[in-house]
N, CA, C and O of each residue as an XYZ file, in Angstrom:
220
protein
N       0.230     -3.990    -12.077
C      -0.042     -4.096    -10.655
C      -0.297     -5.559    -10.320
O      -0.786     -6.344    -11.132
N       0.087     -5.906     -8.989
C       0.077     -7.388     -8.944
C      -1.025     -7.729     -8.599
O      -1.497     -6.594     -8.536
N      -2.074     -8.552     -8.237
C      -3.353     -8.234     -7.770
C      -3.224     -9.908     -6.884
O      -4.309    -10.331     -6.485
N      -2.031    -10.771     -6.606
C      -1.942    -11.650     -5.475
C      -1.550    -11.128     -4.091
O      -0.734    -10.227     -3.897
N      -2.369    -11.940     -2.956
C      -2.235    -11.391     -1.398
C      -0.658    -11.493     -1.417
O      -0.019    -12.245     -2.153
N      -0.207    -10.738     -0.618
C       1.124    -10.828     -0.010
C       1.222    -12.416      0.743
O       0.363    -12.959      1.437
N       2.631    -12.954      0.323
C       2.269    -14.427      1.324
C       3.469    -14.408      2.202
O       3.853    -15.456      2.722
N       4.182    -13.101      2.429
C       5.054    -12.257      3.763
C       5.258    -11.519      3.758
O       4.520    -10.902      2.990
N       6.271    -10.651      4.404
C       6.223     -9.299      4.974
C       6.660     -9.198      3.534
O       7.070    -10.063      2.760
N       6.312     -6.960      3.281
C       6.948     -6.711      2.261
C       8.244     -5.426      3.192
O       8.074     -4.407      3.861
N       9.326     -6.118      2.794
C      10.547     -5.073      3.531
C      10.627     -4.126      2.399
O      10.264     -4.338      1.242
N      11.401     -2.540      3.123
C      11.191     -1.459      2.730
C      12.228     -1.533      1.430
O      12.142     -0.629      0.599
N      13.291     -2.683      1.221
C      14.075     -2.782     -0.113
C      13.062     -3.503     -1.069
O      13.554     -3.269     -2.173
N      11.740     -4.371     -1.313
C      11.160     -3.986     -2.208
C      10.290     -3.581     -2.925
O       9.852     -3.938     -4.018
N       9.953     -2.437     -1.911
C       9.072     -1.555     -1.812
C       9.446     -0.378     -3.227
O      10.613      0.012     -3.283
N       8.504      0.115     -4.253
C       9.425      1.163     -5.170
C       7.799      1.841     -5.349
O       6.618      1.498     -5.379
N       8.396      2.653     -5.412
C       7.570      4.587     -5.514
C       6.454      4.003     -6.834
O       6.916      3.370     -7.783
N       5.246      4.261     -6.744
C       4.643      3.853     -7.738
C       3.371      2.435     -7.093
O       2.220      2.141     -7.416
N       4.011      2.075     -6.434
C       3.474      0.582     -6.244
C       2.154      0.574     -5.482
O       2.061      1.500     -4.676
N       1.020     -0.326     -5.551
C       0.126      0.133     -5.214
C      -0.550     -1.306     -4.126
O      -0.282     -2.455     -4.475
N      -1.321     -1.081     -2.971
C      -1.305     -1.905     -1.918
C      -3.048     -2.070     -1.873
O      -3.486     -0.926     -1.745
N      -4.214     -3.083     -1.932
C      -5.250     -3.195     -1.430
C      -5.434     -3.842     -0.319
O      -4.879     -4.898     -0.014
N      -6.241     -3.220      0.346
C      -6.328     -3.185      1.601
C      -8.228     -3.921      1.763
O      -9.097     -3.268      1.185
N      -8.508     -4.754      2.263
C      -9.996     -4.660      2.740
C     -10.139     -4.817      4.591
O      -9.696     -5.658      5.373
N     -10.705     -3.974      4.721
C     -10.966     -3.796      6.271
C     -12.454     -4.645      6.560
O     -13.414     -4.992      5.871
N     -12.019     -4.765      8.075
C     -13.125     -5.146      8.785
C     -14.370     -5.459      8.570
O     -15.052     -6.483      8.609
N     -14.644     -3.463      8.141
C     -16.289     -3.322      8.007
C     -15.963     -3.138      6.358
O     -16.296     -2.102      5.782
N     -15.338     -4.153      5.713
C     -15.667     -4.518      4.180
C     -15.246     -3.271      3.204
O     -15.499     -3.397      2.006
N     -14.651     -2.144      3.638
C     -14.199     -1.318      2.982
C     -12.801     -1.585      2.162
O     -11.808     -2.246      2.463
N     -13.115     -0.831      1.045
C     -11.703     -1.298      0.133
C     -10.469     -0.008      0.334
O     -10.900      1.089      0.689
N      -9.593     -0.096      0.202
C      -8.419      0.787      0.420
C      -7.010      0.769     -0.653
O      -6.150     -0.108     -0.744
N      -7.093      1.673     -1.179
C      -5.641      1.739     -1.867
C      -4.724      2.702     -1.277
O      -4.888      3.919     -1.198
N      -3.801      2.050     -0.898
C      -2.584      2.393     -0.562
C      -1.539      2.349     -1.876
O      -1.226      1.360     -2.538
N      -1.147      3.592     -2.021
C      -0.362      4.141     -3.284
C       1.201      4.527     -2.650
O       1.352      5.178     -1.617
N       2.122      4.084     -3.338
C       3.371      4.799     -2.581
C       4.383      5.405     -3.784
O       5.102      4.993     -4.694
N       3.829      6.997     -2.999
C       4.408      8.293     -3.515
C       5.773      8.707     -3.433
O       6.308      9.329     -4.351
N       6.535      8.301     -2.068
C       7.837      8.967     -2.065
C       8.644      7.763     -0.636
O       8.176      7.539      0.481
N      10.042      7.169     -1.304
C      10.459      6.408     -0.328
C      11.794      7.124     -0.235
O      12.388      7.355     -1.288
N      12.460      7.596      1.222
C      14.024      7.947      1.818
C      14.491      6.920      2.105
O      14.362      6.313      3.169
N      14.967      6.681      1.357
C      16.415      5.404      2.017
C      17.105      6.211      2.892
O      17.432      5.545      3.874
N      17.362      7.018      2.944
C      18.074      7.823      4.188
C      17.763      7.378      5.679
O      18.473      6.879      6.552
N      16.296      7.787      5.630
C      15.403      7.684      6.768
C      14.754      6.736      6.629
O      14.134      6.417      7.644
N      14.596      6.018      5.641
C      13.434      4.782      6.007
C      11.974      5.399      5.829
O      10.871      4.900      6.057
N      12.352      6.688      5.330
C      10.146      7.349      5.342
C       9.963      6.939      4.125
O      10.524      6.951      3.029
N       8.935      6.541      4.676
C       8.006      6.601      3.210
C       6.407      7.567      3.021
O       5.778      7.792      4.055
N       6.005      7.940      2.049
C       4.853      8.707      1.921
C       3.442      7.983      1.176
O       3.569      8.005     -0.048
N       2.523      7.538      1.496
C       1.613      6.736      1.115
C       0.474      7.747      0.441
O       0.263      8.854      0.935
N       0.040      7.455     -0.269
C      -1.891      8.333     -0.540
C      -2.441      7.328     -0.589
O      -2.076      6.320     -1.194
N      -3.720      7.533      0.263
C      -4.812      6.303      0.269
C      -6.052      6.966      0.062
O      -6.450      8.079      0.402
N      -6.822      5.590     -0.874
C      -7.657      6.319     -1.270
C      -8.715      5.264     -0.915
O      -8.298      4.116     -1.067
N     -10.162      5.381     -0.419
C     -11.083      4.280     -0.009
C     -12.500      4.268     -0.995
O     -12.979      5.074     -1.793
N     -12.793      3.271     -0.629
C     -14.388      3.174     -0.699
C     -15.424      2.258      0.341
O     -15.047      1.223      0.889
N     -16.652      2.784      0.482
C     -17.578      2.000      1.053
C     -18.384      1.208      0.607
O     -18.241      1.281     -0.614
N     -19.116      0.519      0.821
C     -20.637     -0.355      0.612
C     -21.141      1.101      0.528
O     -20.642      1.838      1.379
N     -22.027      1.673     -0.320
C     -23.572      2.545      0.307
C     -24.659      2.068     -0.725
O     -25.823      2.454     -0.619
């Protein structure tokens, strides 16, 4: 897993099933964005995200 910020867009060609996205929000929460299923057909893709808080 790569663990450097993105330093531009990531387009949906190299994007691959498996790949995993951190996210930190606002109010300091962490986020993984996981990607489960991509259609080249349609352009869908299916994400699972999974979080955590400060408590």
């Amino acid at each position: 897993m790569n663990l450097n910020p993105l330093g531009s867009s990531l387009t949906f060609a190299h994007m691959r099933v498996g790949m995993g996205l951190c996210v930190v929000t606002g109010d300091h929460q962490v986020v993984l964005l996981k990607l489960l299923r991509k259609t080249a057909a349609t352009h869908a893709l299916t994400w699972s995200a999974t979080a955590w808080a400060r408590g």
